[in-house]
N, C-alpha and C positions, 0 to 999 in steps of 0.2 A: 580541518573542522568538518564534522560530518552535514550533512545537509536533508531539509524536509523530502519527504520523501514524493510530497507532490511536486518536487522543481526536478521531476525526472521527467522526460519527452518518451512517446509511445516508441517503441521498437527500442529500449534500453532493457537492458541485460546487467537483474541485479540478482543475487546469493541469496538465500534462505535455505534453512535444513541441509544443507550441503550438498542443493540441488540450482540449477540453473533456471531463472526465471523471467520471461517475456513483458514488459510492460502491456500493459491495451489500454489501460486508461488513466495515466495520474494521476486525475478530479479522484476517482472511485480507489485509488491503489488495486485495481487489477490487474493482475497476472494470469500467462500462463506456463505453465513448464514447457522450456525448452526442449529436453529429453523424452525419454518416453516412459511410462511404467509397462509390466507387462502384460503380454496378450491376456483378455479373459472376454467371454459372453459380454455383451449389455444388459441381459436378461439373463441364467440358465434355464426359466421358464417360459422365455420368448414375452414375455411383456417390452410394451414398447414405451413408457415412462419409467423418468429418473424417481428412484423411489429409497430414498434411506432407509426407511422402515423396513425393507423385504428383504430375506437374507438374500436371496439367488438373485439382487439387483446389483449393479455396479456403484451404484449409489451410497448402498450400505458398506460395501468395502471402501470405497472413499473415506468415508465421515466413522467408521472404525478401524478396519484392523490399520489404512496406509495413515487415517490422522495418528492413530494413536503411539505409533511408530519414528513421529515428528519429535524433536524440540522446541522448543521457540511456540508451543501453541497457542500462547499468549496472546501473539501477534494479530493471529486467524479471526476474521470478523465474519463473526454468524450472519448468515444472510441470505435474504427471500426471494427464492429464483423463480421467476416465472415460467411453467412448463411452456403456455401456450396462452396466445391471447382470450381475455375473457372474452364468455359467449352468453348471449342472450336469451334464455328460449321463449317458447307462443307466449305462455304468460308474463314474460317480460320481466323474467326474471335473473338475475345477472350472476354467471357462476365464475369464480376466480380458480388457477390451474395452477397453485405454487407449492412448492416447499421448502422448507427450512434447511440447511446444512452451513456446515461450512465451508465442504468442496462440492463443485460440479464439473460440468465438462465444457469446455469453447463450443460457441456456437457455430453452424456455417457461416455468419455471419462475421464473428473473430477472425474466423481462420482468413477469411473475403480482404480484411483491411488488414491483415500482416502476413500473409504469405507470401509479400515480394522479398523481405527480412530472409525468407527460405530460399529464394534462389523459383519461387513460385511453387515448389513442390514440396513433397511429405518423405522423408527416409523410408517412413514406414505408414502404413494404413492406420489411425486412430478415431476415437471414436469420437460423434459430436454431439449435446445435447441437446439437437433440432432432430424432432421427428419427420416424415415423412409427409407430404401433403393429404395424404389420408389415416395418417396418427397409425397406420397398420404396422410399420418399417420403422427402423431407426438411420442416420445418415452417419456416415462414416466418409473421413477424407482420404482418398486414395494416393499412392504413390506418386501419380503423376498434379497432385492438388486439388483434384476434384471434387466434389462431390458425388455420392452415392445410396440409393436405399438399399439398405440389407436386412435382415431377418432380424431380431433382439436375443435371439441365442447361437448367433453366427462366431465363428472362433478363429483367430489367427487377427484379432484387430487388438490394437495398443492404444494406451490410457495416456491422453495429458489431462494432468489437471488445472484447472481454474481456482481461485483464491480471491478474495479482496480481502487486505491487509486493513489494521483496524488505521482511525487517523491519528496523527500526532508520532509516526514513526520516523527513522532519521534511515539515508545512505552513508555508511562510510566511504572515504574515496576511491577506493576497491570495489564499493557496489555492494555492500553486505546489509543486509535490512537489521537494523537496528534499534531501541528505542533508548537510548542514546545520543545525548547533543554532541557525544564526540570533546574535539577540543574546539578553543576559540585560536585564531591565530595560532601561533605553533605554541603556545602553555597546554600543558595537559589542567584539564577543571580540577579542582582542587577542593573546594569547602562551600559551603551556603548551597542550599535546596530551592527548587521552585518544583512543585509535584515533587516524583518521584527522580528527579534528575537534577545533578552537580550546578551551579551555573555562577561561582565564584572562580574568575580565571585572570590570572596573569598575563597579559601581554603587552607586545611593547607597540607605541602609537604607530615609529614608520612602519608598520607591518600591516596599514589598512586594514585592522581585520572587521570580520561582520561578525556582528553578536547575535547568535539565534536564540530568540526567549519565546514563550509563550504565551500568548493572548491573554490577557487581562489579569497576569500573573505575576506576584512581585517578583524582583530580581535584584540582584546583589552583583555586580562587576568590580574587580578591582585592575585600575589599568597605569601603566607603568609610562613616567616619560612626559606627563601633562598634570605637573602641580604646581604650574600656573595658573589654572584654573581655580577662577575665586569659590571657597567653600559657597553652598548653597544657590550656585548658579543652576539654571532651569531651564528646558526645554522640552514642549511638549510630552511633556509627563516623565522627564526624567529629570533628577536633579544631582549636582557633585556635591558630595562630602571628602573634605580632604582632611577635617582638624585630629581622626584617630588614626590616620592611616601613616605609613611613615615613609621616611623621606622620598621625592622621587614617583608617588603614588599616587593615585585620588581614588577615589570609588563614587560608583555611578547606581544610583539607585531609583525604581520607580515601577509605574505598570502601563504596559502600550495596550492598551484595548482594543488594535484595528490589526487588521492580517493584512499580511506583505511586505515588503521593503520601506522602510523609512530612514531617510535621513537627517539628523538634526544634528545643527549646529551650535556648538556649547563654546563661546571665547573665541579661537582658531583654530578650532579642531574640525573636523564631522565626522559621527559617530553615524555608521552605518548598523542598522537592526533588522534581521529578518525575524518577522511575529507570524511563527503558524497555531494552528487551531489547537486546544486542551485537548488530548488524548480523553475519546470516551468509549463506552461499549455500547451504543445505541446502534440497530439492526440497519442493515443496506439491503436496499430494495433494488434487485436489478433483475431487469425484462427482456427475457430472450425472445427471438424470434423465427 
């Protein structure tokens, strides 16, 4: 059975695009690439902001020619990166330093809380999207894991990218980012929809398995092994039909409203559910420093 992709722990190592990818933040699904992309400027024109908009930015080859070049970019949640923190000026007036994309770059700050995952170091010099204490420089992590300010049209530095992944996405057990429930216990899904994903599965009771549904969404289960269970019994917002299902069957039908693990007991049985959040496309805000 595949699983939410928030019940993965930071420094987990999950596939997308047929690229290897660093967890930093479960709550957020951010990543960052393992690997490297290749050497180029952060600027060709020595600008020292991330800037999608500017062709000779690194920014704009992110979020064009390397997204475009993706599968799966479905997945990709647009989102508002903080260059730098807002500033106030005399008239008090409060200026915000962001932009929009899809991809950006780790901060010093990423790299700070997973670079022991590395062994403490960098294979190779890449770049970070923390400018320089006086916004002149950009910062780049060195071979030995450092930090560094360097010029924004300096060359021989390597790309990882950063990413948050939209919510409501699934791990296969392989690690492969997915929007896919996968299977329930070892049935592969079969029939009945909730959103866009299968969630009519076959399985058999001694197999403990967990049912992953989605928050506030009806669902359709048919489980093998417990039609003992009297028709029309109820628990916490689920209830059994067993009078069309045939022999040996029951089906479990209802909508759990609350996110996380729930347990309920129906007869002699307990039926374990993980409830994560509706898959939506609403923008993530996240503040570099």
């Amino acid at each position: 059975m595949n699983r939410a992709f928030n019940t993965a722990l930071v420094g987990d190592i999950v596939n997308f695009a047929g690229k290897q990818w660093i967890v930093l933040d479960p709550a957020t699904s951010y990543v960052m690439e393992v690997g490297f992309e290749d050497a180029r400027p952060f600027d060709s024109a020595a600008a020292s902001y991330f800037d999608p908009t500017k062709s000779s930015n690194i920014g704009n080859w992110l979020n064009t020619t390397f997204y475009n070049g993706l599968p799966n970019k479905e997945y990709i949640q647009n989102t508002v990166w903080t260059l730098r923190p807002e500033m106030v000026d005399s008239e008090g007036v409060v200026h915000q330093f962001t932009v929009t994309a899809n991809f950006a770059l780790p901060t010093a700050d990423d790299w700070a809380n997973i670079k022991h995952y590395f062994g403490w170091m960098s294979q190779k010099a890449f770049w970070t999207f923390s400018p320089d204490t006086n916004f002149e420089f950009n910062k780049l992590i060195g071979t030995n894991g450092g930090g560094y300010p360097v010029a924004a049209n300096s060359t021989g530095v390597y790309v990882r990218p950063v990413l948050h992944f939209k919510q409501g996405l699934y791990l296969t057990p392989g690690g492969d980012v997915t929007d896919s429930a996968g299977t329930v216990g070892s049935a592969e899904i079969a029939n009945g929809s909730i959103g866009s994903q299968h969630l009519s599965d076959i399985v058999k009771m001694n197999q403990s398995p967990v049912f992953t549904v989605v928050q506030g969404q009806s669902f359709n289960l048919v489980v093998a092994g417990s039609e003992d269970l009297a028709d029309g019994l109820s628990s916490g917002g689920v209830t059994v039909r067993n009078g069309d299902i045939g022999d040996g069957y029951i089906q479990l039908s209802g909508v759990l409203p609350t996110n996380g693990i729930q347990v309920l007991k129906l007869g002699g049985y307990s039926f374990v559910f993980q409830v994560i959040p509706a898959p939506n496309t609403s923008t993530v805000t996240a503040t570099f420093n």
